[in-house]
C-alpha positions in Angstrom: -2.3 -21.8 -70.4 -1.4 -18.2 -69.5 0.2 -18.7 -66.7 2.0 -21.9 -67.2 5.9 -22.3 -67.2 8.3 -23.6 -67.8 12.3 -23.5 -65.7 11.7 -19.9 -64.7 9.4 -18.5 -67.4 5.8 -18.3 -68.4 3.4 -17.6 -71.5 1.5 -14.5 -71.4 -0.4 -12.2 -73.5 2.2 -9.5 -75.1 1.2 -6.1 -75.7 1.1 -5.7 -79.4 2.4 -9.1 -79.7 -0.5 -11.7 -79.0 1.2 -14.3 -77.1 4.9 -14.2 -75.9 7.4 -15.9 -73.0 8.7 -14.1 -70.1 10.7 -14.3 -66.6 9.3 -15.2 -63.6 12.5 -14.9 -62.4 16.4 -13.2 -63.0 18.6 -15.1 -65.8 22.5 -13.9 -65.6 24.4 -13.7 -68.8 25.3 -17.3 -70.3 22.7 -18.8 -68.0 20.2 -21.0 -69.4 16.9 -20.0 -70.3 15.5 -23.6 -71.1 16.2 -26.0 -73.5 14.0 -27.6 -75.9 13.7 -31.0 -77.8 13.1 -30.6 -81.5 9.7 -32.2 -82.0 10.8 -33.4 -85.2 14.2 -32.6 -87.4 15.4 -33.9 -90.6 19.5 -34.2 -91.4 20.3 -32.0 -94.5 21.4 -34.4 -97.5 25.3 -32.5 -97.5 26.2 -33.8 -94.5 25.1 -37.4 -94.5 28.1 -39.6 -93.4 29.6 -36.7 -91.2 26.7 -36.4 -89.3 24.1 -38.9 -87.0 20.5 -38.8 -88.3 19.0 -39.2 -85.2 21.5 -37.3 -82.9 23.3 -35.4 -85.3 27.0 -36.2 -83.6 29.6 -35.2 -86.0 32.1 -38.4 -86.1 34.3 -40.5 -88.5 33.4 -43.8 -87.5 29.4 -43.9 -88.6 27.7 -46.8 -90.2 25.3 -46.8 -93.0 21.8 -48.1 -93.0 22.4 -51.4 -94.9 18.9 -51.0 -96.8 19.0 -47.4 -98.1 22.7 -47.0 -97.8 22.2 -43.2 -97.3 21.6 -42.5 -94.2 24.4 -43.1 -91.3 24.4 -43.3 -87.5 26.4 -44.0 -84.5 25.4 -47.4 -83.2 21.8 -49.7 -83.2 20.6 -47.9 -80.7 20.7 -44.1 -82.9 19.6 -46.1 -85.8 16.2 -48.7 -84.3 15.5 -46.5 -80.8 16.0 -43.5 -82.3 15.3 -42.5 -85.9 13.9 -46.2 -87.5 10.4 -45.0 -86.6 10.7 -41.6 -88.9 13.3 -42.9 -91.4 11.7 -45.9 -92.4 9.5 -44.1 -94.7 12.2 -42.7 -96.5 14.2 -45.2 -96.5 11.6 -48.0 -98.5 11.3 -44.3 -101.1 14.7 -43.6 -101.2 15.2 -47.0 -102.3 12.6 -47.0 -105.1 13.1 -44.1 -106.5 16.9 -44.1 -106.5 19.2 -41.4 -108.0 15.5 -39.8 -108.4 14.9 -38.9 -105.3 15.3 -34.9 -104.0 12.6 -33.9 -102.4 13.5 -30.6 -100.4 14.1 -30.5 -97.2 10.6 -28.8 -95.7 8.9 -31.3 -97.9 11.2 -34.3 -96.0 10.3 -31.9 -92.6 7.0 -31.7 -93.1 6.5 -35.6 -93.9 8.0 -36.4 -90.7 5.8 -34.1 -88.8 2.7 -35.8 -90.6 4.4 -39.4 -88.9 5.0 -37.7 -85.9 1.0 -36.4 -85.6 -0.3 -39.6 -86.6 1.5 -41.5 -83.6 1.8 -39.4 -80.8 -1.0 -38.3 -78.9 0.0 -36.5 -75.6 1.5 -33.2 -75.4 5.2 -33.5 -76.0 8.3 -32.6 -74.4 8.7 -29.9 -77.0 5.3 -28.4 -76.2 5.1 -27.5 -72.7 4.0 -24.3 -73.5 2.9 -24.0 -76.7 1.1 -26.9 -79.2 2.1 -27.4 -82.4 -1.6 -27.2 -83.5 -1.4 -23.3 -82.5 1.6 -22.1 -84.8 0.6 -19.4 -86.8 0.1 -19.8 -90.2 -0.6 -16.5 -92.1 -1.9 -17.9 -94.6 -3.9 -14.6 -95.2 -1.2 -12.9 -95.5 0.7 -14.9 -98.2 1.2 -13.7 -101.7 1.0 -15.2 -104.9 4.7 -16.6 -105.2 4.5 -18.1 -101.8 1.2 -19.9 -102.4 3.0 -21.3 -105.6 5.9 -22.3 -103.7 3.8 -23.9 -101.1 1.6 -25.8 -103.9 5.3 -26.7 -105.4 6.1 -28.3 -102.0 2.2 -30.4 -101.5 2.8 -31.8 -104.9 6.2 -33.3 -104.2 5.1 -34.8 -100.7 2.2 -36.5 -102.5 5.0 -37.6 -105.5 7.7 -39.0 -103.3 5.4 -40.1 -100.0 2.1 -40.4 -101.4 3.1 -44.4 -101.8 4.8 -44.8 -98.2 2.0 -42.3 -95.9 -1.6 -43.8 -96.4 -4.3 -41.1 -96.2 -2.2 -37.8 -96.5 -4.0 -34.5 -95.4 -6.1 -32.8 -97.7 -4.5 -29.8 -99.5 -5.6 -27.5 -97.5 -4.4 -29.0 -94.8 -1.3 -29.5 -96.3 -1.4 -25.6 -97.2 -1.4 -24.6 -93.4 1.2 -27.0 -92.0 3.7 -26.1 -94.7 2.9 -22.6 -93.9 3.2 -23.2 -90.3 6.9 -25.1 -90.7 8.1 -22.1 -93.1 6.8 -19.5 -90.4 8.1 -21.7 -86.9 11.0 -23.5 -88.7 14.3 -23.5 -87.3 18.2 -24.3 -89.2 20.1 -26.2 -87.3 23.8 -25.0 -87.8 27.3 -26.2 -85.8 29.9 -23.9 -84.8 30.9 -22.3 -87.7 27.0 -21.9 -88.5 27.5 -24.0 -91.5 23.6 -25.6 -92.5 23.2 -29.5 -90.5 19.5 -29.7 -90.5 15.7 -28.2 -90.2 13.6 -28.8 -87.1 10.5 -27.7 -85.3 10.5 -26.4 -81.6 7.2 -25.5 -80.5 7.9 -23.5 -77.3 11.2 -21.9 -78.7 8.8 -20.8 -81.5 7.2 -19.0 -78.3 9.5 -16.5 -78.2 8.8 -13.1 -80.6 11.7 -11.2 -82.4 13.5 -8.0 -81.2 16.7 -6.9 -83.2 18.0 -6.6 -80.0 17.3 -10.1 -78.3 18.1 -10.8 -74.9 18.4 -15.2 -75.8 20.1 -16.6 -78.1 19.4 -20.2 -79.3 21.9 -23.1 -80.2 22.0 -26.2 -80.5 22.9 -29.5 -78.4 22.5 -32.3 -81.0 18.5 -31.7 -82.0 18.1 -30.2 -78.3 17.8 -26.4 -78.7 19.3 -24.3 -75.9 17.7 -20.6 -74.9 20.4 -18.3 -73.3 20.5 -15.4 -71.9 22.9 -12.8 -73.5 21.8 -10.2 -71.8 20.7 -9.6 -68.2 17.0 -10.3 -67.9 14.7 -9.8 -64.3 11.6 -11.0 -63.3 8.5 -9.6 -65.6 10.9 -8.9 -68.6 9.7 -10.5 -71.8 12.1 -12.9 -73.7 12.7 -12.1 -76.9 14.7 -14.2 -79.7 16.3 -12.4 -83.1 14.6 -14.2 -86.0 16.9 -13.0 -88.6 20.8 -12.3 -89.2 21.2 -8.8 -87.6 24.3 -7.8 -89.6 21.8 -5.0 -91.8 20.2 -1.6 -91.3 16.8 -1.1 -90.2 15.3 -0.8 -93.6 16.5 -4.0 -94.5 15.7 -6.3 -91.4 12.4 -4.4 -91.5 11.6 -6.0 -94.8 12.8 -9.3 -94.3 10.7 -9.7 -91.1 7.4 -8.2 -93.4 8.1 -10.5 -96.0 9.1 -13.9 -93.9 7.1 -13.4 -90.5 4.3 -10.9 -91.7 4.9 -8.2 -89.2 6.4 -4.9 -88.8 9.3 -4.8 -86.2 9.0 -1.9 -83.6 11.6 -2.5 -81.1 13.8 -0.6 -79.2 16.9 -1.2 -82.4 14.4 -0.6 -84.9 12.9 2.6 -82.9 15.9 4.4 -82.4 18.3 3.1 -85.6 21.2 3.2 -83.5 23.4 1.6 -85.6 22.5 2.3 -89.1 24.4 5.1 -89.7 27.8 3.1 -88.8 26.5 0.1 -90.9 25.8 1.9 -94.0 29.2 3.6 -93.8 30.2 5.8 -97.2 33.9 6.2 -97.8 35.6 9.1 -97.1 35.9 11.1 -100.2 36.6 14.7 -101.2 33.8 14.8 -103.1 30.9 13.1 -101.2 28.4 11.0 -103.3 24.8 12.4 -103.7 22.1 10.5 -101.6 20.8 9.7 -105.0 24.4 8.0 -106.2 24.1 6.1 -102.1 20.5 5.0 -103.0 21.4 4.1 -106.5 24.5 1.9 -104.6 21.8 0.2 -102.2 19.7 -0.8 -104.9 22.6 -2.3 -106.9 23.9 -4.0 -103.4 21.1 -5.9 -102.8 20.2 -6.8 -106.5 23.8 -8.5 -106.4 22.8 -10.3 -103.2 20.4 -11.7 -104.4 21.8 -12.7 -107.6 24.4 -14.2 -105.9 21.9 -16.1 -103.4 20.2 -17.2 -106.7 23.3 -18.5 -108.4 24.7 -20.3 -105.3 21.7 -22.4 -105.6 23.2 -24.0 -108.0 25.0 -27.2 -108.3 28.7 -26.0 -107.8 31.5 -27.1 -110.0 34.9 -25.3 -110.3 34.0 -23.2 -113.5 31.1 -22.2 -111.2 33.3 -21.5 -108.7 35.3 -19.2 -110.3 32.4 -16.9 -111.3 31.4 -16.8 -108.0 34.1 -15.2 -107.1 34.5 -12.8 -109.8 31.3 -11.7 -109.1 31.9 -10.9 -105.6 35.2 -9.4 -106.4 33.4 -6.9 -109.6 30.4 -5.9 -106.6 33.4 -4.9 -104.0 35.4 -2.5 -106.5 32.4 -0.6 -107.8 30.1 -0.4 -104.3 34.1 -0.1 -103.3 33.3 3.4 -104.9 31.1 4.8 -102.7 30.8 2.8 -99.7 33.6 2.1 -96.6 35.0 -1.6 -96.2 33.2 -1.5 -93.1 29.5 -1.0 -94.5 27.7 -4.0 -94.6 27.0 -4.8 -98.2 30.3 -5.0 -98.6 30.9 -6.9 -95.7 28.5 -9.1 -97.3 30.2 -9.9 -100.7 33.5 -10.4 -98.6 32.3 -13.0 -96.5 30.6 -14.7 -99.7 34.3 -14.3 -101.0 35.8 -15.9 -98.1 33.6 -18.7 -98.5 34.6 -19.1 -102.1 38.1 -19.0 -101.8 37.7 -21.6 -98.6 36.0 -23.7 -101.2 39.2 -23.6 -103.3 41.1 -24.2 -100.4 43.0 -21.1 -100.9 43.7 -19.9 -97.6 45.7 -16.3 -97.6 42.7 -15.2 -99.7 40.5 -16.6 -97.1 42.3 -15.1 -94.6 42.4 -11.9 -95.8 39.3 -11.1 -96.3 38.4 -12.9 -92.7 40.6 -9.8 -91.0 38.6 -7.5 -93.0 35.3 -8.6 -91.6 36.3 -9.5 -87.9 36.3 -6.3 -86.7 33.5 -4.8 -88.2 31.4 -7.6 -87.6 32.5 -6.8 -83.5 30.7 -3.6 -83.4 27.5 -4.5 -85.8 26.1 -7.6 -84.7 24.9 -7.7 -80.7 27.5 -8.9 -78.2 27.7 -12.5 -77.7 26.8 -12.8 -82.1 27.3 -16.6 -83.3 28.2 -14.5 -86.4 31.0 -13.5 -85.1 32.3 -15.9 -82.6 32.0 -18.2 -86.1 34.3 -15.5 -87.7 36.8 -15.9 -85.0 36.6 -19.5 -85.5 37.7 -19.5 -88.8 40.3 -17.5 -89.0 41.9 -19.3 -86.0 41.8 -22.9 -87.6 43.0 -20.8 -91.0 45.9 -19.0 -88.7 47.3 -22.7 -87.8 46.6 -24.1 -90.7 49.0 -21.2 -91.9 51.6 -21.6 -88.9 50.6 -18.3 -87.8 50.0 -20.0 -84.0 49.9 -16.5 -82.0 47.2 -15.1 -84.0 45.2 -18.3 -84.4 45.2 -18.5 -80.8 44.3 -14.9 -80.3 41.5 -15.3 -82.5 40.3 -18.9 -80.7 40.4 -17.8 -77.7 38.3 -14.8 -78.8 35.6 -17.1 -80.2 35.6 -19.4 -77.0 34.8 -16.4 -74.7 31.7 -15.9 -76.8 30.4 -19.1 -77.1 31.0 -19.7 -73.4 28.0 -17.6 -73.2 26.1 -18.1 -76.4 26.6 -22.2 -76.2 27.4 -22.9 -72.6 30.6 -23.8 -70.7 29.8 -27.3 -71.2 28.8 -27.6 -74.7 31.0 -30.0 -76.9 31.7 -27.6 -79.3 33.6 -25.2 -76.2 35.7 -28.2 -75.4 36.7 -29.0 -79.2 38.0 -25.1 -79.4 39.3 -25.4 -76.4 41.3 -28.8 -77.0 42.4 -26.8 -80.2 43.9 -24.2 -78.6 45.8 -26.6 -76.0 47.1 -28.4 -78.9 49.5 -25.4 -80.0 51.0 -25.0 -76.2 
C-alpha cells in the first residue's frame, strides 16, 4: 500500500514516524486535502433533540424514534436508511434498561464498531488508505490506570450490550479495540467547538501530529474535511495537530507522551518559539524567583485539573457558582505572578466565560471573551478553530448586547478564518454569514 492515494496524496513510510500521508501534489491555503467518511460515529447524549443521529444536522423540527423515544432525526430516510442498522441495538437496551442506561460514549462507539465489523466486509470508503485493523494500539505502552479504565469500559459493553450483540470479542480483544478507539478517536465539535459526537476515521487517523500542522480537520455532518492551512508542495508530509496548541512545549510534550505514547520532535517543539510569550510573567518591580514561577506552574495545572475533575460533574446552580469561584480565586493569585496574556490564565478565563455563559450573564461573558481574543491571535497557529470559535462568540454576545459594530467586527473576523479552516461552502460559513447580513 505504499504508494496508494488518495485526491493528491499517498501513504509512505515517515522517517521516525512509521507510516504517514503526504503530497503528490501542491494544496493552496483553504484547499481541500480530502475528506473522509466517519466509519462509525455515535451522537453525544447532550445534544439529542438538537441534533440528527445519523447526519448530525442541527434543526428544530426533528422527530423522535417512536420506540426508544431518545433518539431524533430528520425524516425516514435519516432514521431506516441511515442509522436503524446501528441504532437498533440501542434502542431495544435503551428501552429495557430505562432511566438505567449510561453507558459512556467509547463504550456506545466501540459497540457500534463491533456491528459495523461484523457486517461489512470490503474495505470502506473511510479506509482507502489505511484499515481499521492496523490502528495502533499501544497496548505495551499503557499503564496501570489506563488498563483499569479500559477493563471499566469491557465490563460495561458486556452489561449494557452483552444481551443485544451475540458472541462479543473476547477481552482481549476487546482490550485492543478500546485501545485502538482511545488512540485513533476523533470529537466531533460544531462551530463554536462545543462536544456533538465521537467517531472513527481511518485514513484521517493517517496523518501524524506536528504542533505546527499544515491541515486542519472539520467537520461536514459525520464527513471529516482535511485542509490545508498552510501552503504544502509535492513530497511534503501532512501533518495534523492532535491536541489543543494553546500551551508551552513542556506541556503539549506531556499530553502527547501520556495520550499518543510518543515524544513530539517537530519544528514548534524544536525551537520553542512561542513559549516564552505563552508563559508570560507580569511586569513587576520585583521579579518572581524561577522557584515562585515553577511553584505557579505546578499550582496552574493542579487547578486545571481540579477544575476538569469537578466539571465532570452533574451541574446544578449551587455547582455553578463554585465553579466560578474557583476560576475567579486561580486568576487573582496566578494573577500574582503571571501576565493576563499567559496561558494558564487564559485558561481559567475561558472556563469563566463558559460559566458565566451558563448563567446567561453576558457582560461577564463578554468581558472576559475581549481578554482572551487577542492573546489567543498570537498563540494558537493561524487559521485556529480556537480562535475563529472565540470570535464567534463574542459576536453573537455583542448583538445579543446591541453592541452591532463590534459584533460584526468580531463575525466577520471569525468568517475569514473559517473560510479556510471549514471551506467557503460549509453551512456553518453561510449561517455566520446570514448573521452578519441580518444587522445591515
Amino acid at each position: 500500500m505504499k504508494n496508494e492515494g488518495i485526491e493528491g496524496t499517498e501513504r509512505f513510510l515517515s522517517p521516525d514516524k512509521n507510516r504517514g500521508l503526504r503530497a503528490v501534489r501542491h494544496f493552496a491555503v483553504g484547499e481541500l486535502v480530502f475528506a473522509c467518511p466517519a466509519y462509525s460515529y455515535v451522537l453525544t447524549v447532550n445534544e439529542r433533540g438538537a441534533h440528527c443521529e445519523n447526519c448530525f444536522t442541527r434543526r428544530e423540527d426533528l422527530f423522535k424514534c417512536g420506540k426508544c423515544k431518545q433518539a431524533y432525526y430528520c425524516n425516514v430516510d435519516c432514521q431506516v436508511r441511515g442509522d436503524w442498522p446501528m441504532h437498533k441495538l440501542e434502542c431495544v437496551a435503551m428501552v429495557a434498561y430505562g432511566e438505567n442506561w449510561c453507558p459512556s460514549e467509547t463504550v456506545r462507539l466501540v459497540a457500534r464498531l463491533i456491528m459495523k465489523q461484523r457486517v461489512t466486509t470490503d474495505r470502506t470508503p473511510s479506509e482507502r488508505l489505511l484499515l481499521l485493523k492496523e490502528f495502533e494500539s499501544h497496548l505495551d505502552k499503557m499503564d496501570s490506570e489506563k488498563d483499569e479504565m479500559n477493563q471499566t469500559d469491557i465490563a460495561a459493553l458486556h452489561h449494557f450490550y452483552s444481551r443485544h450483540i451475540s458472541d462479543l470479542p473476547d477481552d482481549q480483544a476487546l482490550t485492543e479495540l478500546f485501545a485502538q478507539v482511545n488512540c485513533n478517536g476523533f470529537t466531533i465539535e460544531d462551530e463554536e467547538l462545543s462536544h456533538l459526537g465521537s467517531a472513527v476515521f481511518p485514513d484521517v487517523a493517517l496523518m501524524n501530529h506536528s504542533c505546527s500542522p499544515n491541515v486542519i480537520v472539520t467537520y461536514k455532518g459525520t464527513v471529516a474535511e482535511v485542509r490545508a492551512v498552510q501552503e504544502i508542495n509535492p513530497g511534503d508530509e501532512i501533518f495534523n495537530s492532535y491536541i489543543d496548541l494553546l500551551y508551552p512545549t513542556e506541556d503539549r510534550k506531556e499530553r502527547l507522551l501520556d495520550s499518543y505514547f510518543f515524544t513530539c520532535q517537530c519544528t514548534e517543539c524544536t525551537s520553542k518559539s512561542k513559549d516564552k510569550e505563552k508563559m508570560e510573567i507580569r511586569k513587576l518591580s520585583s521579579p518572581p524567583e524561577p522557584e515562585e514561577i515553577r511553584s505557579m506552574v505546578l499550582y496552574a495545572k493542579n487547578v486545571i485539573e481540579e477544575f476538569r475533575r469537578a466539571n465532570l460533574l452533574h451541574p446544578n446552580i449551587l455547582f455553578i457558582y463554585e465553579l466560578l469561584e474557583m476560576c475567579e480565586l486561580s486568576l487573582e493569585k496566578m494573577g500574582a505572578i503571571f501576565a493576563d496574556t499567559n496561558v494558564y490564565m487564559l485558561h481559567m478565563m475561558y472556563q469563566a466565560m463558559g460559566v458565566c455563559l451558563y448563567m446567561q450573564d453576558w457582560d461577564g461573558a463578554m468581558s472576559y471573551g475581549e481578554k482572551i481574543v487577542q492573546p489567543y491571535s498570537v498563540h494558537y497557529p493561524a487559521y485556529s478553530l480556537n480562535v475563529a470559535s472565540m470570535y464567534l462568540k463574542l459576536g453573537r454576545l455583542y448583538l445579543g448586547l446591541e453592541k452591532k459594530t463590534h459584533g460584526i467586527r468580531a463575525l466577520k473576523k471569525a468568517v475569514a478564518i473559517m473560510e479556510v479552516a471549514h471551506g467557503k461552502d460549509h453551512h456553518y460559513v453561510a449561517e455566520v454569514k446570514r448573521e452578519i447580513e441580518e444587522q445591515k
